[in-house]
MIKOL-730854 format. One line per 4 residues: number of its first residue (from 1); their letters; for each residue z, x, y of C-alpha. Coordinates in nm, 4 decimals. Example, Ala and Ser with C-alpha at 12.3 -4.5 7.8 and 13.67 -1.06 7.14 Angstrom:
BEGIN
1> as> 0.7800:1.2300:-0.4500  0.7140:1.3670:-0.1060
//
This chain:
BEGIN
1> xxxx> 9.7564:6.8710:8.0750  9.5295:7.1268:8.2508  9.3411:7.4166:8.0238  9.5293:7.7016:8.1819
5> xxxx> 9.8294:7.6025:8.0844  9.7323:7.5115:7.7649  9.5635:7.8094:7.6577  9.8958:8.0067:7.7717
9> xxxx> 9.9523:8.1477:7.3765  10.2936:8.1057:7.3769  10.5512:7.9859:7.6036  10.8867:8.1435:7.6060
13> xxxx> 11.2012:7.9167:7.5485  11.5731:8.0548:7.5881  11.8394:7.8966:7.3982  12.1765:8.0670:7.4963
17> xxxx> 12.4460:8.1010:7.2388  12.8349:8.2010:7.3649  12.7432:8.6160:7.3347  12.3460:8.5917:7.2973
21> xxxx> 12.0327:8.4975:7.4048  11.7987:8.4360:7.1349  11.4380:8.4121:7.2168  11.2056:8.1135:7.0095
25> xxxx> 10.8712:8.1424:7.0593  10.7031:7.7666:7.0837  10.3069:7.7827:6.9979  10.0439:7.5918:7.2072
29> xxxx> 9.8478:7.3738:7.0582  9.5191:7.3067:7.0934  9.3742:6.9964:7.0834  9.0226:6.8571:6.9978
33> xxxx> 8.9261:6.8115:7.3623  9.0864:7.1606:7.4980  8.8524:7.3129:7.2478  8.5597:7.1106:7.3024
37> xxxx> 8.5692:7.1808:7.7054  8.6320:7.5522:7.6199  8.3113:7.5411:7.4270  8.0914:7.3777:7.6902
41> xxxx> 8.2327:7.5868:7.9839  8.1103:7.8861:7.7595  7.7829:7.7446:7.7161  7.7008:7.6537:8.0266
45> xxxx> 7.8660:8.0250:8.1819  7.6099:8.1850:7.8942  7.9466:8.3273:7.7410  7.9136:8.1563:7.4081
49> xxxx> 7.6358:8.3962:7.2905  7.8614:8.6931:7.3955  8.0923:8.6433:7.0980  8.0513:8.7756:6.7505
53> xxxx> 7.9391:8.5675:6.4745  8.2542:8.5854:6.2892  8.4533:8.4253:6.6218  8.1796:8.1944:6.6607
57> xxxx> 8.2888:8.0813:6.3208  8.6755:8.0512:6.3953  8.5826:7.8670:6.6951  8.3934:7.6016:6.5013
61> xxxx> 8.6149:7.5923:6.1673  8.9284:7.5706:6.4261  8.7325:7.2787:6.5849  8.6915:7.1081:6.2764
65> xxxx> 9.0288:7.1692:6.1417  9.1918:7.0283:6.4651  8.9653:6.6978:6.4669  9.0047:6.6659:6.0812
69> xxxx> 9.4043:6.7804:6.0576  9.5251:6.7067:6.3972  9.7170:7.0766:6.4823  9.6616:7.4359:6.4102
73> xxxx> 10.0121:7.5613:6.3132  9.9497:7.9306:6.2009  10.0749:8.1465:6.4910  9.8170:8.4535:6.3479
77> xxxx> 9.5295:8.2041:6.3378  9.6304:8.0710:6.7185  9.6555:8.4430:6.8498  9.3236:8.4820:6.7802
81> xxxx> 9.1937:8.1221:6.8994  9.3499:8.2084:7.2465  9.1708:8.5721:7.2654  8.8524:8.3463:7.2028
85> xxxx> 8.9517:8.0768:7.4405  9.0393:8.4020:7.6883  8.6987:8.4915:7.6968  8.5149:8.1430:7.6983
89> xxxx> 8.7778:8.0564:7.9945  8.6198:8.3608:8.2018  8.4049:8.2460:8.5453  8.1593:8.4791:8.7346
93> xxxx> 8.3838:8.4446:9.0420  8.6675:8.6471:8.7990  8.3929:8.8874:8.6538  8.2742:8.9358:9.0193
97> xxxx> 8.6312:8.9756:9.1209  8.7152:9.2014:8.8311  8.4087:9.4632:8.9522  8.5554:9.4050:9.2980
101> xxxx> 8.8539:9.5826:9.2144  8.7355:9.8414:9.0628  8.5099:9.9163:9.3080  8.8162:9.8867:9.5612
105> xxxx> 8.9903:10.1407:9.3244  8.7540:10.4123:9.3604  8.7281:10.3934:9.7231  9.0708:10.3993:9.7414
109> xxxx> 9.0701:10.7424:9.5162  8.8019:10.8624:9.7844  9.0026:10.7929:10.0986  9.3057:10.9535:10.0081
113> xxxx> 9.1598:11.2621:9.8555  8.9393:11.2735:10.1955  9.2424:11.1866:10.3872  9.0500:10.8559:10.5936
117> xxxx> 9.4003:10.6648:10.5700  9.5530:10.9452:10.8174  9.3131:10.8271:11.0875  9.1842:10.4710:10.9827
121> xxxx> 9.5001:10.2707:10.8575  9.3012:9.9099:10.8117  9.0844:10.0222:10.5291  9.4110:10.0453:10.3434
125> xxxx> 9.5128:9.6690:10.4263  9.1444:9.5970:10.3491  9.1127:9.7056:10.0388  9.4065:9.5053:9.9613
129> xxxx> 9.2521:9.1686:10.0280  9.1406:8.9099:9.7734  8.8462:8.8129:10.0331  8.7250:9.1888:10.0755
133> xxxx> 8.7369:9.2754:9.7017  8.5723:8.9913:9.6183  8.3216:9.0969:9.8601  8.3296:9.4163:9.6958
137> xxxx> 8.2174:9.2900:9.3616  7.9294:9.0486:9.5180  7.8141:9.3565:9.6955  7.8135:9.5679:9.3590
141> xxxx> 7.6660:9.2815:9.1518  7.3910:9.2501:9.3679  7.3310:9.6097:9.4172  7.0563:9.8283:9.2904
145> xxxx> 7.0792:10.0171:8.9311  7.0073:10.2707:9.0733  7.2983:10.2688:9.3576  7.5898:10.1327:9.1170
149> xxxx> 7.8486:10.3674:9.0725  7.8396:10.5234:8.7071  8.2249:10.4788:8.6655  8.2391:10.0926:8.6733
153> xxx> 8.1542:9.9068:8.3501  7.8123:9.7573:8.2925  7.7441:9.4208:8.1433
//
């Protein structure tokens, strides 16, 4: 079973009755190693030390639980595993990306209130690539302070 799909908080069944579709929500559930994997990658990425103690703690009591217990069955106590998991699961290729496309968004706000895409047509279709924006958000990264637009987020 790979991570991603594991980590998917809930996966959507439909059982179909003669005038009705009911909708049963099946929980994922974490295992030991899942969590254990999670909680390297976040080490290693230096996204461990960006959570709050109190998640920190969920994390490790959910680890404990699962190796001592075998399953985490409360849906409330799962939602909030997977919004930790979310954020441990994160890569600086999808943070670089994520800068990318905001940084794709505001030129795109530029050109059409400056009216480029009436005589340049490609920078529409470029700002549309994964390649470009991802270029985008490498270029932005590495920028100076001092240069970096003030509406993109910091961190």
């Amino acid at each position: 079973m790979c991570i991603t799909s594991a980590l998917l908080p809930y996966q959507d069944m439909w059982y179909g009755r003669r005038d009705c579709i009911v909708s049963c929500l099946k929980p994922v559930i974490f295992d030991f190693k899942t969590l254990q994997k999670l909680k390297m990658h976040g080490f290693r990425n230096g996204l461990w030390r960006r959570l709050s103690d109190v998640e920190r703690a969920l994390y490790k009591a959910s680890m404990w639980y699962v190796r001592v217990q075998g399953k985490i069955v409360n849906i409330r106590v799962l939602g909030l595993l997977n919004g930790i998991a979310e954020r441990l699961r994160k890569s600086g290729g999808s943070i670089v990306f994520r800068f990318g496309q905001l940084r794709a968004e505001e030129l795109n706000a530029a050109c059409l209130e400056s009216g480029v895409f009436n005589w340049c047509s490609h920078i529409e279709a470029w700002l549309s690539e994964d390649s470009y924006v991802f270029y985008l958000g490498v270029n932005w990264k590495n920028s100076c302070l001092l240069f970096r637009s003030p509406l993109a987020p910091t961190t």
